[in-house]
C-alpha positions in Angstrom: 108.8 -13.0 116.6 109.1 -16.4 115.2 109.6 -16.6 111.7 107.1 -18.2 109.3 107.8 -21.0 107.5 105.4 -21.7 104.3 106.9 -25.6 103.1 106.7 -26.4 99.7 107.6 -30.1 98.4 108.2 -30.9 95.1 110.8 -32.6 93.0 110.8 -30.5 89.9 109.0 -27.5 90.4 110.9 -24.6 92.3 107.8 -22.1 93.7 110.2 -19.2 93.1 109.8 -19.6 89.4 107.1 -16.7 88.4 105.2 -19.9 85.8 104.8 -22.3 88.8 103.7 -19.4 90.9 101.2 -18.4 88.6 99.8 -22.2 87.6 100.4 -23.8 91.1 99.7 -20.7 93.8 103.0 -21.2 94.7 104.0 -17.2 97.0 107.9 -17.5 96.2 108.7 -17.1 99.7 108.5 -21.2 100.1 111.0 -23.7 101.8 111.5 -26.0 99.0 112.0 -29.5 99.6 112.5 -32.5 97.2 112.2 -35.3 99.4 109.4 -36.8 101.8 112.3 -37.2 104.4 113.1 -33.4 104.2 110.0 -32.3 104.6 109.4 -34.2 107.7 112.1 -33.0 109.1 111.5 -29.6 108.6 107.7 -30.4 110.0 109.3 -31.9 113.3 112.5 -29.2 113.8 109.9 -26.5 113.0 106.7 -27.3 114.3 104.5 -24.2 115.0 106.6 -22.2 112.9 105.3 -23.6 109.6 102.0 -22.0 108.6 101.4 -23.3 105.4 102.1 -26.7 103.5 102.0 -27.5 99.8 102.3 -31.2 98.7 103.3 -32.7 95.6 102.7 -36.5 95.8 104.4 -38.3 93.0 108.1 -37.4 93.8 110.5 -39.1 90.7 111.1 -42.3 91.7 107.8 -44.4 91.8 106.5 -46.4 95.3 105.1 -45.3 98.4 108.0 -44.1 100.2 108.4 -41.1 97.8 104.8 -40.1 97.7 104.2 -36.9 99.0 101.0 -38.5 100.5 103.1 -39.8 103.2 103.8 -36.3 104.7 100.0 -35.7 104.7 99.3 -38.6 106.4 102.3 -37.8 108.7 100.4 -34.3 109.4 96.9 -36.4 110.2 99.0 -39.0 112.7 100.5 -35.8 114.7 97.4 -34.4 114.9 95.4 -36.9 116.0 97.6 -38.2 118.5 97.9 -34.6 119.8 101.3 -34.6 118.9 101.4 -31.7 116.8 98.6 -28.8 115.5 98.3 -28.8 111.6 99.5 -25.8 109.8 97.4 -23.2 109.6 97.2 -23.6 105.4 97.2 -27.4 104.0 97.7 -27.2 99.8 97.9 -30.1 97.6 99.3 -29.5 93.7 99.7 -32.7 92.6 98.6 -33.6 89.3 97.7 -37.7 91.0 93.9 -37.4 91.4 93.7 -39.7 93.5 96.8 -38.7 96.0 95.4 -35.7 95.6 92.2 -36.6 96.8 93.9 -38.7 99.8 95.8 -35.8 101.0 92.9 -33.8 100.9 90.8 -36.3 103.2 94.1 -36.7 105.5 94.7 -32.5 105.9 90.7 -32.1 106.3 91.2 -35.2 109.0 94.2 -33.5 110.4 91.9 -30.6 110.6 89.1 -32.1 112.7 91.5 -34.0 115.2 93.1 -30.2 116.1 90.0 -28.8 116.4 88.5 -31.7 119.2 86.7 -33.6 116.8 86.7 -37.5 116.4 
């Protein structure tokens, strides 16, 4: 049986901490990764084995390339290149509105390209 990964990325906020569990939905069972880099590359060593996603987008140092954002869009390219199948469960706990909102568009995107639909 493979084993089930559930990803968490965040720079601060460690999902086995009971608080973050109870205000972020955080399991405790979580990979936790700090970096955007890390958490692709878990995505791509991994693949089907990762069920579940959580995204933080602003990740300490400000600019693009450490936006959590980038691993959702990452998740929609896959996808829509039939590249790669979403995880099953696509979270977003960022406190950036509008990343958040991005991310959510990109996963629901992500979403529709698996499932056959332009």
């Amino acid at each position: 049986m493979t084993h089930r990964i559930r990803l968490w990325l965040d720079d601060e906020r460690d999902p086995t901490d009971p608080a973050i569990q109870h205000l972020f939905g955080a399991a405790g069972d979580e990979v936790w990764v700090r970096t955007v880099e890390e958490a692709i590359a878990i995505l791509e060593a991994k693949g089907e084995a990762i069920v579940s996603v959580s995204l933080d987008n602003d990740l300490g140092i400000p600019g693009s390339e450490h936006e959590g954002f980038r691993v959702a869009r990452w998740i929609e390219e896959r996808a829509a290149t039939g590249q790669a199948a979403p995880p099953a469960e696509m979270k977003v706990h960022s406190a950036n509105p509008v990343r958040r909102d991005e991310m959510l568009r990109a996963f629901a995107n992500a979403r529709r390209y698996a499932d056959g639909r332009r």
